[in-house]
C-alpha positions as YAML, in Angstrom:
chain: A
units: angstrom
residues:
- id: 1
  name: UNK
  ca: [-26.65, 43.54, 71.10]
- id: 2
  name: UNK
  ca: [-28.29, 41.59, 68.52]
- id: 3
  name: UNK
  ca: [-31.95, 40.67, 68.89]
- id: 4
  name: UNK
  ca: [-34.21, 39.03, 66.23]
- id: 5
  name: UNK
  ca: [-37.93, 38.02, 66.56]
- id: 6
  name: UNK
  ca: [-39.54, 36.39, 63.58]
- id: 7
  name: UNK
  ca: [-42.80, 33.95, 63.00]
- id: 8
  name: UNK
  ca: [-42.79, 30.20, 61.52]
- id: 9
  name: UNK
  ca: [-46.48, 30.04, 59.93]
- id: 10
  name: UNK
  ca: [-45.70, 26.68, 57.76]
- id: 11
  name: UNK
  ca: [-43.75, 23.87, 57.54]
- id: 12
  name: UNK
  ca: [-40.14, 24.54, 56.06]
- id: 13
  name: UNK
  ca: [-36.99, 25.92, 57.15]
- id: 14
  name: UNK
  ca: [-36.24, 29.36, 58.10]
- id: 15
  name: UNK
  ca: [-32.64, 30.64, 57.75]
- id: 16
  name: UNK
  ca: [-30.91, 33.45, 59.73]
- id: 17
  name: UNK
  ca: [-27.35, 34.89, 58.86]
- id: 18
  name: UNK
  ca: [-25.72, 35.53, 61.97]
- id: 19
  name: UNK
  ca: [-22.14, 36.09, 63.40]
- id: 20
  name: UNK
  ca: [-20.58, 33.10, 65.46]
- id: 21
  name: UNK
  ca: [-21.17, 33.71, 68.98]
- id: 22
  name: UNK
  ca: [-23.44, 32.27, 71.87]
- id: 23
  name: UNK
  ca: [-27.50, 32.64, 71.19]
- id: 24
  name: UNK
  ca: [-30.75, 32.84, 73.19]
- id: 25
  name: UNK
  ca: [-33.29, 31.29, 71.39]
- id: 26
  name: UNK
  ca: [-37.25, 31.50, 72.52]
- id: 27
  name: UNK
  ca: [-40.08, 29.53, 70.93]
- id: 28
  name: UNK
  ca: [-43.56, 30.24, 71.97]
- id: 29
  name: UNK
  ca: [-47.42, 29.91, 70.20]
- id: 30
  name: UNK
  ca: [-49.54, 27.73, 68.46]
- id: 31
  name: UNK
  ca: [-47.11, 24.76, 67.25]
- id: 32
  name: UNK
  ca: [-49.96, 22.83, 65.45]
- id: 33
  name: UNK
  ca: [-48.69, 19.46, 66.08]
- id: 34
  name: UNK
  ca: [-45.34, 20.11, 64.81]
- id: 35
  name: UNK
  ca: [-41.51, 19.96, 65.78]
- id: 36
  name: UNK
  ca: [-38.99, 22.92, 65.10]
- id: 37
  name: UNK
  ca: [-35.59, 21.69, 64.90]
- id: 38
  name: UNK
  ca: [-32.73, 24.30, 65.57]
- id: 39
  name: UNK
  ca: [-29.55, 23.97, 63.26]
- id: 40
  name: UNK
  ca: [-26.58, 25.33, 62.52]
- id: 41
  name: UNK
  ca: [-25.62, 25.67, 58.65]
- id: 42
  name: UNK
  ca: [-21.78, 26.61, 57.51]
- id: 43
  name: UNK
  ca: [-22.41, 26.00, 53.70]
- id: 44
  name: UNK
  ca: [-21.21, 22.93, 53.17]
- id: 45
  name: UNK
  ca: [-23.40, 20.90, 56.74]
- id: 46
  name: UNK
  ca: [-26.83, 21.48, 58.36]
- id: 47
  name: UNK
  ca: [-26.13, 20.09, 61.86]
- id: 48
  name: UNK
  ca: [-28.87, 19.72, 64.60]
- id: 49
  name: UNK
  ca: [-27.96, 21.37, 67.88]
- id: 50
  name: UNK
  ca: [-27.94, 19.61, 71.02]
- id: 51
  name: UNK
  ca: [-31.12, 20.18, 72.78]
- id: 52
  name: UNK
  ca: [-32.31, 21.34, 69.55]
- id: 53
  name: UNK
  ca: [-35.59, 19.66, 68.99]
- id: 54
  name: UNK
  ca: [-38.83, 21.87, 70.35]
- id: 55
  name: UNK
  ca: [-42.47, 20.59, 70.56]
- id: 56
  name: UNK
  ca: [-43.82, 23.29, 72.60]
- id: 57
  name: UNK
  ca: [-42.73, 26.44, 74.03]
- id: 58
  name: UNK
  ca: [-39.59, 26.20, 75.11]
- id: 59
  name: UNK
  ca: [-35.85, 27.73, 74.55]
- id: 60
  name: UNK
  ca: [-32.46, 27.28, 74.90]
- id: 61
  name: UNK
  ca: [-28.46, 28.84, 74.73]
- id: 62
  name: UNK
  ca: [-26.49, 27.48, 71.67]
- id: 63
  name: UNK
  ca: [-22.97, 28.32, 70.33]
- id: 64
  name: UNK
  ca: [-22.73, 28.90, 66.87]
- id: 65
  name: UNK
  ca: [-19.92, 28.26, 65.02]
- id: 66
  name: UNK
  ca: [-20.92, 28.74, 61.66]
- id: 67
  name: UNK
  ca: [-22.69, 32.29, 60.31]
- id: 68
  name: UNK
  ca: [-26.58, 30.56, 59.60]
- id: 69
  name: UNK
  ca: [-29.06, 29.42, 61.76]
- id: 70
  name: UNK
  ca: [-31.90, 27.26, 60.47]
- id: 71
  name: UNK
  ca: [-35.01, 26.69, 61.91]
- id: 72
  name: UNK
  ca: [-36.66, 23.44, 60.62]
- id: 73
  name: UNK
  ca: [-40.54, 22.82, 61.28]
- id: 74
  name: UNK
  ca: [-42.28, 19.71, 60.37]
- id: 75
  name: UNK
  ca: [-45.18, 17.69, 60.82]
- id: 76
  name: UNK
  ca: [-47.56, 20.97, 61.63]
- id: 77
  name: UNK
  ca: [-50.87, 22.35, 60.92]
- id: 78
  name: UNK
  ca: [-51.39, 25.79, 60.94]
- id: 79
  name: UNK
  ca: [-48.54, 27.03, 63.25]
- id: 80
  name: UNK
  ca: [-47.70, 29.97, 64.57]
- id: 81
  name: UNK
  ca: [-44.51, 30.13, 66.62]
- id: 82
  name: UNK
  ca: [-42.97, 33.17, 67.50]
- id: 83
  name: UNK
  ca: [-38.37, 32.72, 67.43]
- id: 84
  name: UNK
  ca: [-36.47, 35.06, 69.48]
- id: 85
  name: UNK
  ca: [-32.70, 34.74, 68.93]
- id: 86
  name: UNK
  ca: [-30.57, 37.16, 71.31]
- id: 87
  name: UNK
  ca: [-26.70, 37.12, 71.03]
- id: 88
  name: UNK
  ca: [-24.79, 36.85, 74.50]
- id: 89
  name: UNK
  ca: [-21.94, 36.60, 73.71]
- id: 90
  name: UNK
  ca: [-18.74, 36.65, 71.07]
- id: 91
  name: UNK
  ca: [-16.92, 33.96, 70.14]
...
């Protein structure tokens, strides 16, 4: 099973190569005053996932078509939000 734990510090986006499939995702810490928007990247689009928008600790399940997740933070100071993306299941 893939499992992958990784910390957004800043603001910027954070991308993560993965297989299509169905995803866990976890967000928890200090979020500074900032949003973390979850997306889905084939290349060519960046699309925002449904229920994709986090403010505080929080997670979801999202299907992933394409092979790149991207995690988007904005308007923070000093965060320090720990992402937890589990895959559930295959396409």
């Amino acid at each position: 099973m893939y499992q992958h734990t990784f910390t957004i510090s800043a603001d910027g986006t954070t991308a993560l190569n993965v297989e299509p499939g169905e995803y866990a995702v976890t967000l928890a810490g200090t979020w500074g005053g900032g949003t973390v928007s979850v997306r889905w990247d084939d290349g060519t689009n960046a699309v925002e996932l449904p229920d994709g928008s986090f403010t505080a600790d929080g997670g979801a399940i999202f299907a992933n078509p394409a092979p790149e997740f991207n995690f988007v933070m904005s308007g923070s100071t000093t965060p320090s939000v720990v992402v937890t993306i589990s895959k559930i299941t295959q396409p």
